[in-house]
PDBQT receptor file of N, H, CA, C and O in Angstrom, charges set to zero:
ATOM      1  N   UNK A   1      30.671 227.767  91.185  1.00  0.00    +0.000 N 
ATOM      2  CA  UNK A   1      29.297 228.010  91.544  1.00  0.00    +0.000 C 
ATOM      3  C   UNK A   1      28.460 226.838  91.032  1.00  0.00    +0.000 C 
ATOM      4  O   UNK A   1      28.639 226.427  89.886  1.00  0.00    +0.000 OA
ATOM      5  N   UNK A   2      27.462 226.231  91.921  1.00  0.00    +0.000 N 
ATOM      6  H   UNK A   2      27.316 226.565  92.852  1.00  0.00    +0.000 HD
ATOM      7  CA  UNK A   2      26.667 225.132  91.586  1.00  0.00    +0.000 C 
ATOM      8  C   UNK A   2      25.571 225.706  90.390  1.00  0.00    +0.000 C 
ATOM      9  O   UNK A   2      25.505 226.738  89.721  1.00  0.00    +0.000 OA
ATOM     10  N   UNK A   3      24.835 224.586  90.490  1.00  0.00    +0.000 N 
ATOM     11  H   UNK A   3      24.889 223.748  91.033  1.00  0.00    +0.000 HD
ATOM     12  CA  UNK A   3      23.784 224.767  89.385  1.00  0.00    +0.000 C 
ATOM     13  C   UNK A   3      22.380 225.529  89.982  1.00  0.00    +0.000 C 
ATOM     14  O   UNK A   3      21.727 226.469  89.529  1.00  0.00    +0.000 OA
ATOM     15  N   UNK A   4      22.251 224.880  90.934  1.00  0.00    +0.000 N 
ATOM     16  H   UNK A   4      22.781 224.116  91.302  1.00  0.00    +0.000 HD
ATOM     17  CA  UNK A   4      21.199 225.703  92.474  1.00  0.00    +0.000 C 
ATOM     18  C   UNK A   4      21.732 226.809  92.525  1.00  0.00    +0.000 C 
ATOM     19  O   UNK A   4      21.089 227.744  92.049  1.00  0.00    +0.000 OA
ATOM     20  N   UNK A   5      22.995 227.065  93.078  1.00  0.00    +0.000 N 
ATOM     21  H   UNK A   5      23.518 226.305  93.465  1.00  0.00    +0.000 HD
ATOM     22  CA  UNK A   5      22.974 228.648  93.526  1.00  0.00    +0.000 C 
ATOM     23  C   UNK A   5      22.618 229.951  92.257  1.00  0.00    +0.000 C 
ATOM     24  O   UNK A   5      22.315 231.120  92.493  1.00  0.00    +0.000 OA
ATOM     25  N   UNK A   6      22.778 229.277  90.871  1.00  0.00    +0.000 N 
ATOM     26  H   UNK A   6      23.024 228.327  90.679  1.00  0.00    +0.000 HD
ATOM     27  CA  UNK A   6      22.979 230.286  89.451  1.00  0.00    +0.000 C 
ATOM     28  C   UNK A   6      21.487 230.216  89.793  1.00  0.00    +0.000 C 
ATOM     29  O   UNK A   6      21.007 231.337  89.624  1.00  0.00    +0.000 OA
ATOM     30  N   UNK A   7      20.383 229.158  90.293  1.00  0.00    +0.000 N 
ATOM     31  H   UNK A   7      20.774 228.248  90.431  1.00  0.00    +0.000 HD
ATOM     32  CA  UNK A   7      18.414 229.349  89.901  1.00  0.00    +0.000 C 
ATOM     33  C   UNK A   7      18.033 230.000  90.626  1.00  0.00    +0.000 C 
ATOM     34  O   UNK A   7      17.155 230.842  90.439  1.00  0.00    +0.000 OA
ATOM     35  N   UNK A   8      18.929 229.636  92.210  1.00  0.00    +0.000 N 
ATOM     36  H   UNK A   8      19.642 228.952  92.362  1.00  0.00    +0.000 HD
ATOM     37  CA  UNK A   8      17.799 230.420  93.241  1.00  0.00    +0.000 C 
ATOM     38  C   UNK A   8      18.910 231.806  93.811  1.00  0.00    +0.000 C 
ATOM     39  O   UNK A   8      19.977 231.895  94.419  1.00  0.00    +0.000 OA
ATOM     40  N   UNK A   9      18.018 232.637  93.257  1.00  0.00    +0.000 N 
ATOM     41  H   UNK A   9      17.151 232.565  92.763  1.00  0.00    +0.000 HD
ATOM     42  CA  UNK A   9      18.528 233.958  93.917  1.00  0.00    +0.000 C 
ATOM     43  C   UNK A   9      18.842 234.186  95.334  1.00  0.00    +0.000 C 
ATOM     44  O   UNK A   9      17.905 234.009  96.112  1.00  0.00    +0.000 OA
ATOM     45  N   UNK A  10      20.018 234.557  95.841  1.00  0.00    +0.000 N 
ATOM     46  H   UNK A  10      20.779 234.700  95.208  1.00  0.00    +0.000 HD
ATOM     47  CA  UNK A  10      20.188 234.998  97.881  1.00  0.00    +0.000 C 
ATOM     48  C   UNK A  10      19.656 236.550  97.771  1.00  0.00    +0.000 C 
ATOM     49  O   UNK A  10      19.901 237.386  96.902  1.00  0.00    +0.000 OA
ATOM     50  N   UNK A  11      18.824 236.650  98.980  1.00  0.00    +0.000 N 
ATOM     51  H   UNK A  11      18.624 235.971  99.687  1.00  0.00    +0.000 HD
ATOM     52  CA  UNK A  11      18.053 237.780  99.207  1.00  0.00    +0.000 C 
ATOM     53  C   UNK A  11      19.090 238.407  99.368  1.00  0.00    +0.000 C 
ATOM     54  O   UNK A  11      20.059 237.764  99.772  1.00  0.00    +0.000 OA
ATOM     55  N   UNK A  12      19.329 240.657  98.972  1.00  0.00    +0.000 N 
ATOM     56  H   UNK A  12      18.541 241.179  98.644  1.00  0.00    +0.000 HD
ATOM     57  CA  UNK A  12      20.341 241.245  99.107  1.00  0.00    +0.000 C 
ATOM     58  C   UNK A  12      19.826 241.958 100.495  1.00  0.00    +0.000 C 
ATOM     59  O   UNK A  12      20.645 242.813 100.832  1.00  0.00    +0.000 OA
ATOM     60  N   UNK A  13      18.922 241.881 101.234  1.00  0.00    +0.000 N 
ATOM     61  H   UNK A  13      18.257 241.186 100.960  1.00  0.00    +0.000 HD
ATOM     62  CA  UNK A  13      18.835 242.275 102.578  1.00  0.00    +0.000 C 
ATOM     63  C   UNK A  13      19.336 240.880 103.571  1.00  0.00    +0.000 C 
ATOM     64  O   UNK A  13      19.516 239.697 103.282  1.00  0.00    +0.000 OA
ATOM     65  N   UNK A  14      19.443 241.562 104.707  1.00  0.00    +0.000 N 
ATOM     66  H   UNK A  14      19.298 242.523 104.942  1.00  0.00    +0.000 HD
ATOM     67  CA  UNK A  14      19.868 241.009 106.138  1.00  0.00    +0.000 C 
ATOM     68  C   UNK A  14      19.227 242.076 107.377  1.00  0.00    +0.000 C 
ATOM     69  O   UNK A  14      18.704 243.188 107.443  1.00  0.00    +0.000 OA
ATOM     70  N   UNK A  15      19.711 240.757 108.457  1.00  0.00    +0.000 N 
ATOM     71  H   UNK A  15      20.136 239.853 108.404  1.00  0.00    +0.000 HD
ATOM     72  CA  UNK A  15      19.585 241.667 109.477  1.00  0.00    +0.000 C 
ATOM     73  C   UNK A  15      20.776 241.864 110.283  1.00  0.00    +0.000 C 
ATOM     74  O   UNK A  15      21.630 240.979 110.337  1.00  0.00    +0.000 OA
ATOM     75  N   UNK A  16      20.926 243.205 111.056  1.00  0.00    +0.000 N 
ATOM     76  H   UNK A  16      20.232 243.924 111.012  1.00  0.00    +0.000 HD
ATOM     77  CA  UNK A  16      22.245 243.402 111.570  1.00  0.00    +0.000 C 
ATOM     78  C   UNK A  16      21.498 243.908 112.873  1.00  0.00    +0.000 C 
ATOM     79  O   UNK A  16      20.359 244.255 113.187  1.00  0.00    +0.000 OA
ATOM     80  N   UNK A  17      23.345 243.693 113.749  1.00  0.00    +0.000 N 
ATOM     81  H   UNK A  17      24.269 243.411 113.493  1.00  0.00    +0.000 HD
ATOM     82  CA  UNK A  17      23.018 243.747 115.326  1.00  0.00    +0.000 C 
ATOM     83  C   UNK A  17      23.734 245.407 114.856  1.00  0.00    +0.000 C 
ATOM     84  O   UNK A  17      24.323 245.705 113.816  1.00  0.00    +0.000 OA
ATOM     85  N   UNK A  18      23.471 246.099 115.822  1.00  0.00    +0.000 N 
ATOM     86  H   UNK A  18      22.993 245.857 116.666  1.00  0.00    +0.000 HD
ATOM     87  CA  UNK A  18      23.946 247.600 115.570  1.00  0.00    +0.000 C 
ATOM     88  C   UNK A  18      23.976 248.032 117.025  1.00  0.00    +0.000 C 
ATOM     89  O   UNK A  18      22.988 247.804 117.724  1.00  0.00    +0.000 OA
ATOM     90  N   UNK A  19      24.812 248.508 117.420  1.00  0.00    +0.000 N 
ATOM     91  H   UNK A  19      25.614 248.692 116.852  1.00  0.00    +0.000 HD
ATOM     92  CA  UNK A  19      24.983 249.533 119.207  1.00  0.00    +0.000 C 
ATOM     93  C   UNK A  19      25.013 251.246 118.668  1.00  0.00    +0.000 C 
ATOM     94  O   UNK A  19      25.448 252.190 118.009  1.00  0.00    +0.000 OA
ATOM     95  N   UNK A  20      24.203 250.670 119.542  1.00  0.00    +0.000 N 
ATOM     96  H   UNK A  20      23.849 249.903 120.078  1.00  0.00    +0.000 HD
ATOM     97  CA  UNK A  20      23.528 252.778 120.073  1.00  0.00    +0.000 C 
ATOM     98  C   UNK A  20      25.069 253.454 120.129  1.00  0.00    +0.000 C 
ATOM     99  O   UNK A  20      25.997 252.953 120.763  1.00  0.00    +0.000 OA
ATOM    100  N   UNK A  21      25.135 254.382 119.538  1.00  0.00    +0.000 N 
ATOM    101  H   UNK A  21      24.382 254.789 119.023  1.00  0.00    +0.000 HD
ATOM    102  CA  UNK A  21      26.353 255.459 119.946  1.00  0.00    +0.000 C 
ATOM    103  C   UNK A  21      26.330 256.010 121.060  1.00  0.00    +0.000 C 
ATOM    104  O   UNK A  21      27.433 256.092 121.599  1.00  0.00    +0.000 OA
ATOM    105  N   UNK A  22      25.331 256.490 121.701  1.00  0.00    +0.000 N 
ATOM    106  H   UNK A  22      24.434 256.423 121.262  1.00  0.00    +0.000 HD
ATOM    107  CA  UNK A  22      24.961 256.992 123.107  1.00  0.00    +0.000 C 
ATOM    108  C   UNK A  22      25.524 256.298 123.862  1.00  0.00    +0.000 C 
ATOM    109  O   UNK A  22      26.631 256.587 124.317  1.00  0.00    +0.000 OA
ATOM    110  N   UNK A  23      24.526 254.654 124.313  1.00  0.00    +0.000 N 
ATOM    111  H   UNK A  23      23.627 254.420 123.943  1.00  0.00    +0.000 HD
ATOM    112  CA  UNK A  23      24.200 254.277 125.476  1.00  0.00    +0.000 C 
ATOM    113  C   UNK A  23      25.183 252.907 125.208  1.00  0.00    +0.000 C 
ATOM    114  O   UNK A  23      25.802 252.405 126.147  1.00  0.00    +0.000 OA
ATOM    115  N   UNK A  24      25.232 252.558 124.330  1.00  0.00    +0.000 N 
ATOM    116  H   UNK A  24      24.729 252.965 123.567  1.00  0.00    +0.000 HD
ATOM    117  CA  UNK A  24      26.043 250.928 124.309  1.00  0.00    +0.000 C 
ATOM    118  C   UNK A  24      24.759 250.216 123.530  1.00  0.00    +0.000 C 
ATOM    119  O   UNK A  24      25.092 249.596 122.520  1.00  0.00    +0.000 OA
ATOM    120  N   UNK A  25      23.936 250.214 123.714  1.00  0.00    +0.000 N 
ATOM    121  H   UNK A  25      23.665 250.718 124.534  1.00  0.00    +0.000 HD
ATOM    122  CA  UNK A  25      22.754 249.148 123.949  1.00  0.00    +0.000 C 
ATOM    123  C   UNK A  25      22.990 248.428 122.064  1.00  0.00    +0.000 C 
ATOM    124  O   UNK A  25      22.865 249.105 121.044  1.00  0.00    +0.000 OA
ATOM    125  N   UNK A  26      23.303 247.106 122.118  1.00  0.00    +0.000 N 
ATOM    126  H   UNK A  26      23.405 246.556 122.946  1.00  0.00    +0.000 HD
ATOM    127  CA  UNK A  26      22.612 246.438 120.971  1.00  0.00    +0.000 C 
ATOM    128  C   UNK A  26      21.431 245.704 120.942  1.00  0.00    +0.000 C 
ATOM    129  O   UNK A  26      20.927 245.021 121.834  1.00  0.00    +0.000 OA
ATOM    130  N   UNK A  27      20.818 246.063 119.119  1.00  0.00    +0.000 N 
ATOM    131  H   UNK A  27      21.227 246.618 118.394  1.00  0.00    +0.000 HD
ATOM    132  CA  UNK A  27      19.677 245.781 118.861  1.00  0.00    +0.000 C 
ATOM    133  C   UNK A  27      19.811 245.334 117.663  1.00  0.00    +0.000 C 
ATOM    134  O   UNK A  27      20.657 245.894 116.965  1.00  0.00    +0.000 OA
ATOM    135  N   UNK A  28      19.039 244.229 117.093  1.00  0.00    +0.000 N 
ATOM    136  H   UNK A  28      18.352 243.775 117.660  1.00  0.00    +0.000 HD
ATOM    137  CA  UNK A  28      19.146 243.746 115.690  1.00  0.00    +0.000 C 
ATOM    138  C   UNK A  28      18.056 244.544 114.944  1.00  0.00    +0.000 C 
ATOM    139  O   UNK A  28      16.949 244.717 115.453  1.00  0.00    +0.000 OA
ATOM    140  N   UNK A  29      18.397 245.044 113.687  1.00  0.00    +0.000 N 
ATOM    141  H   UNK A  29      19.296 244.903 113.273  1.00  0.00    +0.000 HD
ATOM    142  CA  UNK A  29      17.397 245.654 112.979  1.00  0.00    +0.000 C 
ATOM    143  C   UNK A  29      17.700 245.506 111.496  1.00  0.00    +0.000 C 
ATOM    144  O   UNK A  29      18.785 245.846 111.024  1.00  0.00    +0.000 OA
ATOM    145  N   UNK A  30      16.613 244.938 110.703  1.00  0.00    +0.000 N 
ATOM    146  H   UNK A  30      15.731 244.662 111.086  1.00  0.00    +0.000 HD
ATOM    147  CA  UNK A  30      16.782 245.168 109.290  1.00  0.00    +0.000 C 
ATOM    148  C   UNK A  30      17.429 245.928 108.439  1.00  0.00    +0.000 C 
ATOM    149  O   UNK A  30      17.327 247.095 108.819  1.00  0.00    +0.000 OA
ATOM    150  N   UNK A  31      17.883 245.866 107.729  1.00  0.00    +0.000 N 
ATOM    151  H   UNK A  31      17.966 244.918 107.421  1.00  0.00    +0.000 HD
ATOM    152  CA  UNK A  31      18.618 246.962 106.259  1.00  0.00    +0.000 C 
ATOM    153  C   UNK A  31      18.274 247.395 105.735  1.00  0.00    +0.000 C 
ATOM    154  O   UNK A  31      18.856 248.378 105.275  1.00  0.00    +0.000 OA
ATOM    155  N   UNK A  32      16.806 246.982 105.271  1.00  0.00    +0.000 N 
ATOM    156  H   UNK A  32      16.333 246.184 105.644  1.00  0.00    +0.000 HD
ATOM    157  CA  UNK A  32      16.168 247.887 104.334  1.00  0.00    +0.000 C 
ATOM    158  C   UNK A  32      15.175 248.559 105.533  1.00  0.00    +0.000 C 
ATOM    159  O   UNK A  32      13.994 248.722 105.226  1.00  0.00    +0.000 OA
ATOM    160  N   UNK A  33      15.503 248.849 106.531  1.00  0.00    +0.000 N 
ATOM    161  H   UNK A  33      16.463 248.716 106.780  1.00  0.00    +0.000 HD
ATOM    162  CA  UNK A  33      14.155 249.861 107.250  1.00  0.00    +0.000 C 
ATOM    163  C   UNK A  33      13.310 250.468 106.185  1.00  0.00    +0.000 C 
ATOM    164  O   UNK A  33      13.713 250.869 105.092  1.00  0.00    +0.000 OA
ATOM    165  N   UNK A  34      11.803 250.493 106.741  1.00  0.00    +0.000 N 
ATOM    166  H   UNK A  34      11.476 250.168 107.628  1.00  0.00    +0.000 HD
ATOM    167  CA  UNK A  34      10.985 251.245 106.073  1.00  0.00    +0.000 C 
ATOM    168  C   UNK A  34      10.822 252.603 106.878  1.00  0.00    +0.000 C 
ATOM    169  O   UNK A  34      10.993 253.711 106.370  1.00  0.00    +0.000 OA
ATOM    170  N   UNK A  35      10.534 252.417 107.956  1.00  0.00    +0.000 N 
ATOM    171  H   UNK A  35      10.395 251.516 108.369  1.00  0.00    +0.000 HD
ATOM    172  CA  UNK A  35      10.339 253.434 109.669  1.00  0.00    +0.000 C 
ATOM    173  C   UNK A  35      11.891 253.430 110.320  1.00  0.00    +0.000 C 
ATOM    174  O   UNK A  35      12.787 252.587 110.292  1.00  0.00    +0.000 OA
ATOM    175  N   UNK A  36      11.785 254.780 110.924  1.00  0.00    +0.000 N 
ATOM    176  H   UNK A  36      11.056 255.465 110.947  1.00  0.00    +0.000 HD
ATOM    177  CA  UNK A  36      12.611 255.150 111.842  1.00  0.00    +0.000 C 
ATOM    178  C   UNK A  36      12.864 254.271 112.461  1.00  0.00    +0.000 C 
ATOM    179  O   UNK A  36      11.872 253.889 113.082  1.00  0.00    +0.000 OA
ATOM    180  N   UNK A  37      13.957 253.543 112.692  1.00  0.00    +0.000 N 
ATOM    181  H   UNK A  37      14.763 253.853 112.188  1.00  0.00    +0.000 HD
ATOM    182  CA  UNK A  37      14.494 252.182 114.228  1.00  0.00    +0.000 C 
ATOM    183  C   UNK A  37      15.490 253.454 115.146  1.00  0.00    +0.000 C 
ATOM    184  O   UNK A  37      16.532 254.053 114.880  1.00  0.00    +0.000 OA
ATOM    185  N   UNK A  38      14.661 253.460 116.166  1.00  0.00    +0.000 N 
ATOM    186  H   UNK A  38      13.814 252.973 116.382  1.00  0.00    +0.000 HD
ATOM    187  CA  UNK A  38      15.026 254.323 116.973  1.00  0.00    +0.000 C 
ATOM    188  C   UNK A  38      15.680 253.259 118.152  1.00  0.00    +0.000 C 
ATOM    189  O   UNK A  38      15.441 252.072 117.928  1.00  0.00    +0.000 OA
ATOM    190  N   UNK A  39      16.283 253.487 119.083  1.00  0.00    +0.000 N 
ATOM    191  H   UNK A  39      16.477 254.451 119.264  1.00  0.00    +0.000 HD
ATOM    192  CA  UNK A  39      17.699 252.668 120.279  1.00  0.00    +0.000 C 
ATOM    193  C   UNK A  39      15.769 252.614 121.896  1.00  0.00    +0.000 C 
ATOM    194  O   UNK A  39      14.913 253.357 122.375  1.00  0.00    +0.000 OA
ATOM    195  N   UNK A  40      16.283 251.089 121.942  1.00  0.00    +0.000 N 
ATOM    196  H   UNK A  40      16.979 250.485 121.552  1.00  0.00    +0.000 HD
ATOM    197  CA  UNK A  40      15.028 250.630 123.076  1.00  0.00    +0.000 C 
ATOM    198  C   UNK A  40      15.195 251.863 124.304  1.00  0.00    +0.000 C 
ATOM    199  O   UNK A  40      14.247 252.521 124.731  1.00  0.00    +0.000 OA
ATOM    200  N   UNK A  41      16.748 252.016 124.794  1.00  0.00    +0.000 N 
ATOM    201  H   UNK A  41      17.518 251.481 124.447  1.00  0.00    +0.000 HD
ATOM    202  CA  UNK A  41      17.110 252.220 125.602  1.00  0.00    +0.000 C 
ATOM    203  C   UNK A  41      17.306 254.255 126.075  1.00  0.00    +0.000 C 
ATOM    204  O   UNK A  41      17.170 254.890 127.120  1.00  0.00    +0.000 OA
ATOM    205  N   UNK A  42      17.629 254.577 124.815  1.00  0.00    +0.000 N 
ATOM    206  H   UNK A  42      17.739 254.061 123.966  1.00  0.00    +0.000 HD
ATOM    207  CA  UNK A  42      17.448 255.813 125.262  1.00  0.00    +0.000 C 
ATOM    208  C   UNK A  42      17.105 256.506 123.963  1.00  0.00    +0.000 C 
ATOM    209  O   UNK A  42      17.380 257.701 124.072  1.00  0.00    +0.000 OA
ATOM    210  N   UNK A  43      16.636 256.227 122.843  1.00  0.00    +0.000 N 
ATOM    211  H   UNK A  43      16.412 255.257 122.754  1.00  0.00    +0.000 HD
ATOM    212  CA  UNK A  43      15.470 257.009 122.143  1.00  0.00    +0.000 C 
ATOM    213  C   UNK A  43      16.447 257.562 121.144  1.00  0.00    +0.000 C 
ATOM    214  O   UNK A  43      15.982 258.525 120.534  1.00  0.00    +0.000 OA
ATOM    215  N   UNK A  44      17.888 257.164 120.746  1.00  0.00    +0.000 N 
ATOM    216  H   UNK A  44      18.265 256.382 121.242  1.00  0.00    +0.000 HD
ATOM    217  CA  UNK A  44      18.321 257.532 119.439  1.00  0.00    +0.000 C 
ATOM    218  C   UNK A  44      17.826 256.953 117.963  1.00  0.00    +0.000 C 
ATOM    219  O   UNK A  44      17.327 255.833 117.858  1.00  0.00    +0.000 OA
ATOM    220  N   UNK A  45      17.991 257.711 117.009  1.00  0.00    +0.000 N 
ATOM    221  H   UNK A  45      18.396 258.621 117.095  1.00  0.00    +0.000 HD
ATOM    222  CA  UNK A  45      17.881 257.012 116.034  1.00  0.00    +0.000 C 
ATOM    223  C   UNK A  45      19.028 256.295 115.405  1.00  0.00    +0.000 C 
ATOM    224  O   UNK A  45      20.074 256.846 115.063  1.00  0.00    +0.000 OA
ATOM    225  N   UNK A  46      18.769 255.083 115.281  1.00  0.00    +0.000 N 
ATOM    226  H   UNK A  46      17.919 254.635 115.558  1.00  0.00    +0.000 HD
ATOM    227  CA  UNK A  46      19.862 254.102 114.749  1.00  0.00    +0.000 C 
ATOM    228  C   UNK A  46      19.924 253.882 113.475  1.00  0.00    +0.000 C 
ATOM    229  O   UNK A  46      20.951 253.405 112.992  1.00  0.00    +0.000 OA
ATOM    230  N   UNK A  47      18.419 254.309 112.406  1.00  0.00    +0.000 N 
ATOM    231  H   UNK A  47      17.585 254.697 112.798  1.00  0.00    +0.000 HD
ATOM    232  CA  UNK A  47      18.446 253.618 111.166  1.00  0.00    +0.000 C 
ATOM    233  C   UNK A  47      17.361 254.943 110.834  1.00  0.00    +0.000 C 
ATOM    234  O   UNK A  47      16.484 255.500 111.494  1.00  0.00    +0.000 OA
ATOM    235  N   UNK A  48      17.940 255.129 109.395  1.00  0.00    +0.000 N 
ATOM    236  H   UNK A  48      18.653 254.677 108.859  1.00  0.00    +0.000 HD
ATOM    237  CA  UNK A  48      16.690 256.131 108.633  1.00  0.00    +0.000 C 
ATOM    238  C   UNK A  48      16.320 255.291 107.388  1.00  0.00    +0.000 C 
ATOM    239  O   UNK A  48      17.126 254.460 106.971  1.00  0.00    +0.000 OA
ATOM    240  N   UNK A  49      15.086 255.488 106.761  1.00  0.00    +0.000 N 
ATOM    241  H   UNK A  49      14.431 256.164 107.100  1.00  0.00    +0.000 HD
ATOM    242  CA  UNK A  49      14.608 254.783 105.424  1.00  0.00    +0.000 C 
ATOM    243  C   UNK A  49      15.098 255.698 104.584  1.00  0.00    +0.000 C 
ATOM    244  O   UNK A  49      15.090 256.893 104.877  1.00  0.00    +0.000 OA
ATOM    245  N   UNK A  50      15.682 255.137 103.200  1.00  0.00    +0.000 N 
ATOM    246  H   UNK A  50      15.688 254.166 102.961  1.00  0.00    +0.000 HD
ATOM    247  CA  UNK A  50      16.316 255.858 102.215  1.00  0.00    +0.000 C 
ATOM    248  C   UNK A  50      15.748 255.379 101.095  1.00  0.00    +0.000 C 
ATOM    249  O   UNK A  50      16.518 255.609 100.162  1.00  0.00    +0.000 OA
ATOM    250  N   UNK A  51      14.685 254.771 100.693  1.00  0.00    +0.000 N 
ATOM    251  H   UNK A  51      14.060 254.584 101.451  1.00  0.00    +0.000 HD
ATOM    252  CA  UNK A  51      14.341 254.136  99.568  1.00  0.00    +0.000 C 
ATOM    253  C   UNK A  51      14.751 252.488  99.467  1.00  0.00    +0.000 C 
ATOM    254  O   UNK A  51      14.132 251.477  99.137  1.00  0.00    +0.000 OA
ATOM    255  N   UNK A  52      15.714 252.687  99.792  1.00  0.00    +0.000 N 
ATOM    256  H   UNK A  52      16.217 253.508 100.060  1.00  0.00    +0.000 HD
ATOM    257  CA  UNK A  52      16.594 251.304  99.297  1.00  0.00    +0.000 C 
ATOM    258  C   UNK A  52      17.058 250.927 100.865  1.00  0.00    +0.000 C 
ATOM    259  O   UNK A  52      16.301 251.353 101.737  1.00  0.00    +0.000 OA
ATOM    260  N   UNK A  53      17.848 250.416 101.159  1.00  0.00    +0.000 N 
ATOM    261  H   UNK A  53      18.463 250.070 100.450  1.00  0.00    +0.000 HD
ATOM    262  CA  UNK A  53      18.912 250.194 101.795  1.00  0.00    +0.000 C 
ATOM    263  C   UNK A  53      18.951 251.744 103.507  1.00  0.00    +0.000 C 
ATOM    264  O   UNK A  53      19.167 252.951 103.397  1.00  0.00    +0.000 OA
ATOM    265  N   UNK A  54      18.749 251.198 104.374  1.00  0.00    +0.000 N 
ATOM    266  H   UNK A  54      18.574 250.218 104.463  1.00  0.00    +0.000 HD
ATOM    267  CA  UNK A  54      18.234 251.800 105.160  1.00  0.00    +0.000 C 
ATOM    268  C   UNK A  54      19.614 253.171 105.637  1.00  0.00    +0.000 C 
ATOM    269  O   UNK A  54      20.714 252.904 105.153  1.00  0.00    +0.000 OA
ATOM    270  N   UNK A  55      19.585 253.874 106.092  1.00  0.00    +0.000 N 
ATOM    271  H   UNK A  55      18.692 254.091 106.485  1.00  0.00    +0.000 HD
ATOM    272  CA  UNK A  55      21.018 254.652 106.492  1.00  0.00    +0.000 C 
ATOM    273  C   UNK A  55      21.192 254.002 108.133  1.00  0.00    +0.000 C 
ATOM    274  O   UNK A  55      20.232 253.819 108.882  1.00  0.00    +0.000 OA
ATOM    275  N   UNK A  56      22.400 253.758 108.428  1.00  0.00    +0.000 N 
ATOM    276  H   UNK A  56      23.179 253.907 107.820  1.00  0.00    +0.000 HD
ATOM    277  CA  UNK A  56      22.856 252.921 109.885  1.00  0.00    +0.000 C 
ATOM    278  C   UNK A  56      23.480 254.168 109.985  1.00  0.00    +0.000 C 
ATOM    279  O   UNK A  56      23.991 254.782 109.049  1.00  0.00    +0.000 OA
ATOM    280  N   UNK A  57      23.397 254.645 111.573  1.00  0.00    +0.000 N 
ATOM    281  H   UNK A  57      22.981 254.146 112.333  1.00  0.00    +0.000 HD
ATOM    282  CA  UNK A  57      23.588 255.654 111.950  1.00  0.00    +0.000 C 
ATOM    283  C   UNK A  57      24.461 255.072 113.207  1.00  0.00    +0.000 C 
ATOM    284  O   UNK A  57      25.346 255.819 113.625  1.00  0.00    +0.000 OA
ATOM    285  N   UNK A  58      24.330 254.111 113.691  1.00  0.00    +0.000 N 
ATOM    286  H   UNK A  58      23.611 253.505 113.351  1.00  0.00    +0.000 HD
ATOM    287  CA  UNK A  58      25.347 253.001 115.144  1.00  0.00    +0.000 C 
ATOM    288  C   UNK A  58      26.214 252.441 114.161  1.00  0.00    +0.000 C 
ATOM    289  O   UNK A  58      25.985 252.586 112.960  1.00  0.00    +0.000 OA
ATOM    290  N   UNK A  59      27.447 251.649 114.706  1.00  0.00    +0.000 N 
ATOM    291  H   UNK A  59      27.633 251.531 115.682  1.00  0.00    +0.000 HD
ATOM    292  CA  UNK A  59      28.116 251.102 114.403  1.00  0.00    +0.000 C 
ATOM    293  C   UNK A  59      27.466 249.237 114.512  1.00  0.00    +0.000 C 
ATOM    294  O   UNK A  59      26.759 248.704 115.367  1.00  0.00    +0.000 OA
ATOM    295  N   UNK A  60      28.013 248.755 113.412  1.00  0.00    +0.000 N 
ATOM    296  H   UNK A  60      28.588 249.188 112.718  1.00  0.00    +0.000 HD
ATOM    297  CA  UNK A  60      27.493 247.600 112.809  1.00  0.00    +0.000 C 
ATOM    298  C   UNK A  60      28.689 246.364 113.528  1.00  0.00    +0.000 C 
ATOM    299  O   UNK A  60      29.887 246.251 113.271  1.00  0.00    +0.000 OA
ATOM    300  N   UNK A  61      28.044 245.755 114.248  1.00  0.00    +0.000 N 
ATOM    301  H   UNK A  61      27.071 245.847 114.456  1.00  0.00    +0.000 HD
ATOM    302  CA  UNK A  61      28.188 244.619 115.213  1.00  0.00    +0.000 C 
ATOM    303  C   UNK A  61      28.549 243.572 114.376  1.00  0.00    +0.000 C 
ATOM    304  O   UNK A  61      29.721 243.288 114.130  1.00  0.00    +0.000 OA
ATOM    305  N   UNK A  62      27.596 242.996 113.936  1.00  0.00    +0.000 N 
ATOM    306  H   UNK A  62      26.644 243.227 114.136  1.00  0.00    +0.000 HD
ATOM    307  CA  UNK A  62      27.313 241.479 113.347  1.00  0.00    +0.000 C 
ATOM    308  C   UNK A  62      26.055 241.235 112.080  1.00  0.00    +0.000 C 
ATOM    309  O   UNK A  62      24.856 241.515 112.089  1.00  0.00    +0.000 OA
ATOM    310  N   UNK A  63      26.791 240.693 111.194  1.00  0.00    +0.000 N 
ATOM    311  H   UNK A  63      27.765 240.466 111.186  1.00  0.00    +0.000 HD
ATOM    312  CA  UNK A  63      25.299 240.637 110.099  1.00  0.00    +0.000 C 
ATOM    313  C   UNK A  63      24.679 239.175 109.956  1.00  0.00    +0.000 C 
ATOM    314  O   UNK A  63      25.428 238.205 110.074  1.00  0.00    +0.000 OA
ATOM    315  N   UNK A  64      23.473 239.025 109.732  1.00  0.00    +0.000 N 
ATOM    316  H   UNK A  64      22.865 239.812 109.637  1.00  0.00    +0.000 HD
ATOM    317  CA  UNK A  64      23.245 237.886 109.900  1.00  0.00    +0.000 C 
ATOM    318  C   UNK A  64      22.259 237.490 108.780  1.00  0.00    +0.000 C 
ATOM    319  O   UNK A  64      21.046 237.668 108.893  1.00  0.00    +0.000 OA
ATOM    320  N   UNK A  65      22.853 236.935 107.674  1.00  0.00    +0.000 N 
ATOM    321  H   UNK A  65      23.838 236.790 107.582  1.00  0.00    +0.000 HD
ATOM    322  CA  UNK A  65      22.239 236.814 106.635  1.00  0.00    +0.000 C 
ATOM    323  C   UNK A  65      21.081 235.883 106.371  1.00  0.00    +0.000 C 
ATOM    324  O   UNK A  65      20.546 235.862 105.263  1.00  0.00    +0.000 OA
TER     325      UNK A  65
């Protein structure tokens, strides 16, 4: 580990691509949701706020730090 990476902290959120269980449809949405991330396409909920770390309710695609 360098001398930079020990000063500057990596943020522990991301954003992730996530598909609707329903419909197929992917959508990128934050980790730490604050609000309901509900699916563009047919109105599921994909993400609940938990304090921390959001609950993913779709299956997780791709993360993109």
């Amino acid at each position: 580990m360098s001398e930079w990476e020990k000063l500057i902290p990596r943020p522990k959120s991301s954003f992730l691509k996530v598909k609707c269980p329903n419909c197929g449809n992917e959508q990128i949405i934050f980790s730490h949701a604050v609000n309901k991330v509900k699916c563009t396409v047919c109105g599921t909920v994909l993400a609940e706020p938990s304090g921390g770390k959001a609950i993913i309710k779709g299956e997780i695609i791709a993360v993109f730090e």
